[in-house]
N, C-alpha and C positions, 0 to 999 in steps of 0.2 A: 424548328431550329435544331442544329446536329451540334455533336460533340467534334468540332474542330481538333481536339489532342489527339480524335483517332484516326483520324483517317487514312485511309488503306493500311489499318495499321486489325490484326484479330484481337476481339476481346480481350480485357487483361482476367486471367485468376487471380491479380493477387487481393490485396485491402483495398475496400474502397473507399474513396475519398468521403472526409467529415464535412459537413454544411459549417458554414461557416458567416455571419451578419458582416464583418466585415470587408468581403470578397467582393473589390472591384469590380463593378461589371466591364469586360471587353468589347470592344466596338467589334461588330460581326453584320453579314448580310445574308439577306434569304433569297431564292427567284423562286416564285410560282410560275411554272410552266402553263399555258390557260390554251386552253383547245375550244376554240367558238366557231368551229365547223357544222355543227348540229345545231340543234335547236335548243338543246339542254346543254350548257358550256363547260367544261372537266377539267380537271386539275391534275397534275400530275404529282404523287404521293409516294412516299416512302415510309416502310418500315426497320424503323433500328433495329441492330442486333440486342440480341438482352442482356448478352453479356456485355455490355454498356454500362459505365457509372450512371450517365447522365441520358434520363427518357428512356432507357430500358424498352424495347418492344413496343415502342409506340407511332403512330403515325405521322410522319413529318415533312414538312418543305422541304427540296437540299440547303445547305449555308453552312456557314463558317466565321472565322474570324479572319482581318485582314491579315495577309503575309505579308514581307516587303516588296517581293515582285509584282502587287497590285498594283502599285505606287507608280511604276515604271512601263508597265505594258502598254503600247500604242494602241490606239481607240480609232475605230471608223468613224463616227458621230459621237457630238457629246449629250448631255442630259436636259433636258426638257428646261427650261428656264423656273419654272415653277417648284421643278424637285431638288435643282439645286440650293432654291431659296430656303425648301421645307427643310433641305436637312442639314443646315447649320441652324436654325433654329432652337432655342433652349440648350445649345452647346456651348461651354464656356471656352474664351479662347479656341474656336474649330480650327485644326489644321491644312494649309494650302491643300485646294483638291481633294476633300474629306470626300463629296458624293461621288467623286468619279472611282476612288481608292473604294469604296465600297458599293458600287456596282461592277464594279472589276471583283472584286475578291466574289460575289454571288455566284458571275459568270462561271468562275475558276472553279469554287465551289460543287457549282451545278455539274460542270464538267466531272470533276473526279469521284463523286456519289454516283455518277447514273452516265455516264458518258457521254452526254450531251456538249454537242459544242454549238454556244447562240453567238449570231454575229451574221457575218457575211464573206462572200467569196469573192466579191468583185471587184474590190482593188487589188486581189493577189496576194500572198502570204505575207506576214510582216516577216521584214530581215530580221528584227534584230527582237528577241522575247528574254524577258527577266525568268530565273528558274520558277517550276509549276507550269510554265505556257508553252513549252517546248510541242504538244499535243496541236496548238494554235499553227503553228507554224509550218506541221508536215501533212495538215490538213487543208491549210494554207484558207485560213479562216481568222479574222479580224472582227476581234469584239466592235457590234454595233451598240453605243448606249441611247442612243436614240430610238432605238426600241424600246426598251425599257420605261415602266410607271411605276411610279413610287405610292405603294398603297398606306402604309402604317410604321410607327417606329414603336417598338413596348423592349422595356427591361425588364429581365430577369428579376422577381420578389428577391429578401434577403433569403438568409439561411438557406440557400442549396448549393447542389455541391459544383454549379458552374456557374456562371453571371455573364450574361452578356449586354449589351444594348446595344438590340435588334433593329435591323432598317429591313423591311419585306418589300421588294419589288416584286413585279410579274411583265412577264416577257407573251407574247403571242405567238405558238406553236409554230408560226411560218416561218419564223427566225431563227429555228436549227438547221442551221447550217450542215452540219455534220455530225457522223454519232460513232462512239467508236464502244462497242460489245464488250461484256464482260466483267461489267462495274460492282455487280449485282450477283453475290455470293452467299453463299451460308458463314463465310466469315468475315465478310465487309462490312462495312458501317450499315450500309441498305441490305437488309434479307431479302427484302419483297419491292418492284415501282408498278407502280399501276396508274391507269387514267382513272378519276370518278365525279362524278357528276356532282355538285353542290349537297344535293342530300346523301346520295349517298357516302360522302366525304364524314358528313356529320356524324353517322354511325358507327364510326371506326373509333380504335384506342386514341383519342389524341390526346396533345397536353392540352389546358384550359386555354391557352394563350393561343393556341393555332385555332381552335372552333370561334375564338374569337375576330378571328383575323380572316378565315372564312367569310364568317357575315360583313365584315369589313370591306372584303375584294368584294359579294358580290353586290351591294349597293352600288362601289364605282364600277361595275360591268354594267348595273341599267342604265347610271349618265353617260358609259361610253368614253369615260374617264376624264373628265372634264375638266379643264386648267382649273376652275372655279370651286371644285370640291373640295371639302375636307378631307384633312389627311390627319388623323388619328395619333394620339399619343399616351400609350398604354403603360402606367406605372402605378407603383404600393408606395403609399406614402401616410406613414403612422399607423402603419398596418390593415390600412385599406385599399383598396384596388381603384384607381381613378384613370376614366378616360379624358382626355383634354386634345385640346385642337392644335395642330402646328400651324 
């Protein structure tokens, strides 16, 4: 999960933000980019910058939290009937279109950490893009969410200095459409993108929460992501760590 305040924005020097128990978590989305070309299937990975409040030099999924022009972006296909159901789930009052608004903002996300644009070419550009998708349209590339698998949802424990509640999808590498260079700096949010294989994903700086999401994705890579599986729900509740099923 990335620091949504920063992005395409360099490190701040100044104070960093205090932890804080009462700090609403944000609703935010991840995409796992997933390369199942080989025989060993690879993940596409990013390292923070350190001068980061939040995960400092660790390794992570892209995402974000939603903007307003999620909300609005035209969509090729919509979401799997299954994962729209999972993710109003244990949401109070969920807002119209909550799964589509956060497989939209992943997309965007993914897009602006690493250049990736997932979707498709073949209905033509979209005319008309909300601000943030402007890159959608001179690409002329039209998010597909019908790609897209909804693997896990987990929030942020209390007391740190961001909160979110995470929804992780993953997309299948044949769905980039298009990729636009240059994302990927020594002062961008991503220092380092790389592919890596399921172990060796595990060996790298992660937060607790991605290694756990890890093993998560690659159970539903052996069923091949099955309407019927479990889809995970990772939260602290009285100061212990609970997974529960959506």
């Amino acid at each position: 999960m990335t620091d949504p305040a920063s992005t395409a924005r360099p490190p701040s020097s100044g104070p960093k933000p205090k932890p804080s128990a009462a700090l609403r978590p944000r609703d935010a989305a991840t995409l796992i980019v997933l390369d199942r070309r080989a025989r060993a299937a690879k993940v596409l990975m990013g390292r923070r910058n350190a001068g980061l409040a939040f995960m400092p030099g660790k390794f992570v999924f892209p995402g974000g939290r939603i903007e307003p022009g999620d909300k609005l972006m035209p969509v090729a296909g919509a979401l799997p009937d299954y994962a729209e159901a999972a993710l109003t789930r244990q949401v109070t009052r969920p807002p119209h279109h909550l799964g589509r608004a956060l497989a939209l903002a992943a997309i965007r996300e993914t897009f602006e950490e690493t250049g990736l644009l997932v979707g498709t070419r073949e209905y033509g550009p979209p005319e008309d893009v909300p601000a943030g998708w402007e890159a959608f349209a001179t690409h002329g590339v039209l998010p597909d969410l019908e790609a897209l698998h909804f693997v896990a949802r987990a929030i942020t424990p209390p007391k740190r200095v961001r909160r979110f509640d995470t929804r992780f999808f993953t997309v299948d590498r044949r769905a980039v459409a298009a990729e636009e260079p240059g994302r990927v700096s020594d002062t961008s949010e991503f220092t380092e993108l790389a592919w890596f294989t399921f172990a060796a994903a595990r060996k790298l700086d992660l937060p607790t929460i991605t290694g756990m999401i890890l093993d998560e994705l690659e159970a539903q890579v052996a069923v091949d992501f099955a309407p019927y599986r479990q889809i995970p729900f990772h939260a602290e509740r009285h100061g212990r760590r609970e997974r529960t099923v959506l």
